[in-house]
N, C-alpha and C positions, 0 to 999 in steps of 0.2 A: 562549403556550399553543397546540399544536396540536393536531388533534384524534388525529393521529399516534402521539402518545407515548399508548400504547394505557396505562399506570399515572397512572393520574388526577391525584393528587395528588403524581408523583414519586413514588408509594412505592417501595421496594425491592424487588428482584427476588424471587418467594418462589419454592421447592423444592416438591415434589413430598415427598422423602423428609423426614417428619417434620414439614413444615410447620415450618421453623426460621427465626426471621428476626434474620440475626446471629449466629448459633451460639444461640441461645434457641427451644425451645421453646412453639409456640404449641396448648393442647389444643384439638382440636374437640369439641363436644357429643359424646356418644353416640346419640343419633337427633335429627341434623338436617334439620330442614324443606323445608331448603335442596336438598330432593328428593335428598340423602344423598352428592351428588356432592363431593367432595375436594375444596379450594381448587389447583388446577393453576395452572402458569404463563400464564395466557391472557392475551392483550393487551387486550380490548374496552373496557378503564374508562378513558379518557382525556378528564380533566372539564373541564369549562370552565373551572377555573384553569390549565389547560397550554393552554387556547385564549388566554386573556388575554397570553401570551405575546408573540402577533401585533401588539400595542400597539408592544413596542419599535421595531418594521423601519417601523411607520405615521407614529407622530406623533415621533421623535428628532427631526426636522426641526421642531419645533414650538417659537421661544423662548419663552420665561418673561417675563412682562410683569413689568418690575422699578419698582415703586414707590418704592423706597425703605423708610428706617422702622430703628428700635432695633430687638434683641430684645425683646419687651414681654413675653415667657413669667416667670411665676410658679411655673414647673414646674421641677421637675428639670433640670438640663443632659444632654448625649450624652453624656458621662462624666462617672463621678463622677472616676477618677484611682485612681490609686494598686493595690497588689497584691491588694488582696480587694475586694470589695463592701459599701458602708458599709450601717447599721444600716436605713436606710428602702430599700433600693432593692429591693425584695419587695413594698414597701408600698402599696396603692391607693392612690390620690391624684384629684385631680378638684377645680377650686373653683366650676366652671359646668355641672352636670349638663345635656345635652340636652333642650330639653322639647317640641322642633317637629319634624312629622317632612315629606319631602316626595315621596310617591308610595309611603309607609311605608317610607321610609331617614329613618334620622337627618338632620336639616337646623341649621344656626344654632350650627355650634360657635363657640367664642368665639376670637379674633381673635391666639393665646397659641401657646405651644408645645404648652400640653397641651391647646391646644383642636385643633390639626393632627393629634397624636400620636391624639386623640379618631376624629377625623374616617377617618384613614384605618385604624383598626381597624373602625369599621363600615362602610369600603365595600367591605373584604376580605369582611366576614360577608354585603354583599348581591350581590357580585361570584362570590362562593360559592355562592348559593343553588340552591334548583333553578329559580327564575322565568328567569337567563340561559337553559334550553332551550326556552322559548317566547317565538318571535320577538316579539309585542307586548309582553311584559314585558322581554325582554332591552333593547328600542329605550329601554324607560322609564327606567330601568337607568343606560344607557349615558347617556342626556339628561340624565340627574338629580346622577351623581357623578362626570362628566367636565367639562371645559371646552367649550363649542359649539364648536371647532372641532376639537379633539381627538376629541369622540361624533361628527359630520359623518364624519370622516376613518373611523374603527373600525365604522361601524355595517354597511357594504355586506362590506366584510371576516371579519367575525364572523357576519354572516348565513353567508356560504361556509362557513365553519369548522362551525358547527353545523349542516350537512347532513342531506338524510334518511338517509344511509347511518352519517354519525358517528352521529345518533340512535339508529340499527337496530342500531349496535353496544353500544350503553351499555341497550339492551333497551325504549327508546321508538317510537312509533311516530312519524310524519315532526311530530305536531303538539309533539312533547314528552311526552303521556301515558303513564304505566305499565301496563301490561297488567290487567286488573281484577283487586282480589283483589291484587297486588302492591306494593309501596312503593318510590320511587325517595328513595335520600337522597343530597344533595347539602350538605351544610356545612361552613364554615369557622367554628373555633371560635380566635379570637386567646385565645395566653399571654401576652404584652405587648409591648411595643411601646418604639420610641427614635428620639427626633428627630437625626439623623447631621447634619443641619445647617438652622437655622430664621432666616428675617428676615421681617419686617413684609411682604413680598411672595408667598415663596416660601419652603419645606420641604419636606425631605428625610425621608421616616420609614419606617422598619424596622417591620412587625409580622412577629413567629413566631408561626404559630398551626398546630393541630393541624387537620387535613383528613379528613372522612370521605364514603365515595362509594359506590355499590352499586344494588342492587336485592334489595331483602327480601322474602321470596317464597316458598313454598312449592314452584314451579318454578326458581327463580330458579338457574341457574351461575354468577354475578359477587355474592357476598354481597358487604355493606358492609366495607369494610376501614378502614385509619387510617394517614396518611404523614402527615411533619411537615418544616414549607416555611418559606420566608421570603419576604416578599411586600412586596418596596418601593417607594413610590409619589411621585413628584417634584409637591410640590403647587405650587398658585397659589393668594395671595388673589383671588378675584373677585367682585363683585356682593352683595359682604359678606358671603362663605361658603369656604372651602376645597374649593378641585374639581382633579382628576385629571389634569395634563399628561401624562406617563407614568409606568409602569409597569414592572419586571422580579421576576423571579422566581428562586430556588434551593431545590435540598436543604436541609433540617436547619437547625437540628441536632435530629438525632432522639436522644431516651433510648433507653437497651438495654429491651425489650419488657419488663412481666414476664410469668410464667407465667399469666397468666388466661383461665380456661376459655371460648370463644367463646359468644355468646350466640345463640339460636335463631332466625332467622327471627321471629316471631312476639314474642320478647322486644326486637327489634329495631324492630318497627312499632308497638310499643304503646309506646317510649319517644319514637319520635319523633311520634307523635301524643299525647301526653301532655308533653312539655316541650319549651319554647319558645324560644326565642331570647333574647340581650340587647340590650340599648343600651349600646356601651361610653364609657365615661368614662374620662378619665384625669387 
């Protein structure tokens, strides 16, 4: 993730004419807060999931401490097989719900596939957050759902990344703060998740989750928008917890938009001060 790719979450290039994304129609309010300005094609949103990026070129040089060990998962397999999708695979699941948390991230998945599958949908959701733009939260972050030598290597690098200047563009000032009066949102919201490959040491896991980034505002030119990523994490058992060797990322798969009316500045800040986040299980 750099702080370069000015579309935060990967989203897709939007238009000017009609505000179409994908041949789809997207309506804006009729008197938006948004100080009334058009969504144009500008680059400034470029979130800290396109900074996480910088992981790959850091720690690839970093092996996997290989333990050994069966598969011990009671979860689902990385495929089910076959030309459709069987009857549960929609289905929550979970047999060890989280109940520890460490620096408030989820802590203490259990030791399975669907406790990896667990683990790295909520580091997506903390690795999303808005505390990555303030540097003593970012360090916390980084210490808490990385490997020590993995957070060692990423932390001086990511400080760069998240600059006063990348700041000034995403509409903060050098500490990470929103202008007063205004809303910075930054979240990743996982749609689920698949272990591509798991041992008693190490896993491989896929989460797709939907990405939303902005500044909500009454002044605001960069309102919250929504792209959808894939965010894959190569784990390590360590210290009796699953932590973050590296990292990559992609596009999609994004659904075709529908038609819904954009919501106001104002209907934008009172939802995200009114609901919360989750704990994911799986």
């Amino acid at each position: 993730m750099t702080p370069g790719d000015e579309n935060d979450y990967g989203e897709p290039t939007r238009t000017d004419e009609g505000h179409r994304y994908g041949g789809t129609r997207l309506r804006l309010p009729e008197d938006d807060p948004y100080g009334g300005a058009r969504r144009t094609a500008r680059g400034p949103s470029r979130s800290m999931v396109t900074v996480v990026g910088v992981v790959v070129v850091l720690i690839a040089a970093i092996a996997f401490a290989n333990r050994g060990g069966d598969d011990s998962s009671s979860g689902p397999s990385a495929s089910t097989g076959g030309d459709k999708p069987n009857a549960t695979s929609t289905t929550p699941t979970g047999t060890k719900p989280v109940r520890t948390t460490t620096g408030g991230i989820p802590s203490g998945f259990a030791h399975t596939r669907q406790g990896a599958e667990s683990a790295a949908a909520n580091f997506a959701v903390a690795l999303g957050s808005t505390g990555m733009f303030h540097k003593d939260s970012r360090h916390d972050l980084l210490d808490t759902v990385y490997t020590t030598a993995a957070a060692a290597k990423l932390q001086a690098a990511m400080d760069q990344a998240y600059s006063s200047d990348f700041l000034a563009r995403m509409g903060l000032d050098a500490d990470g703060n929103a202008p007063k009066g205004d809303t910075f949102v930054s979240r990743v919201v996982p749609v689920g998740t698949t272990a591509q490959s798991y041992s008693a040491a190490k896993a491989k896991v896929a989460v797709w989750y939907l990405g939303l980034i902005g500044m909500s505002g009454t002044t605001s030119t960069d309102p919250v928008t929504s792209s959808w990523k894939t965010w894959t994490f190569d784990l390590q058992w360590t210290d009796g917890d699953w932590k973050i060797v590296d990292d990559a990322q992609q596009d999609g798969p994004a659904p075709v938009p529908g038609d819904d009316t954009a919501a106001t500045s104002d209907e934008i800040s009172k939802a995200i001060e009114e609901y919360g986040g989750f704990t994911y299980a799986r």
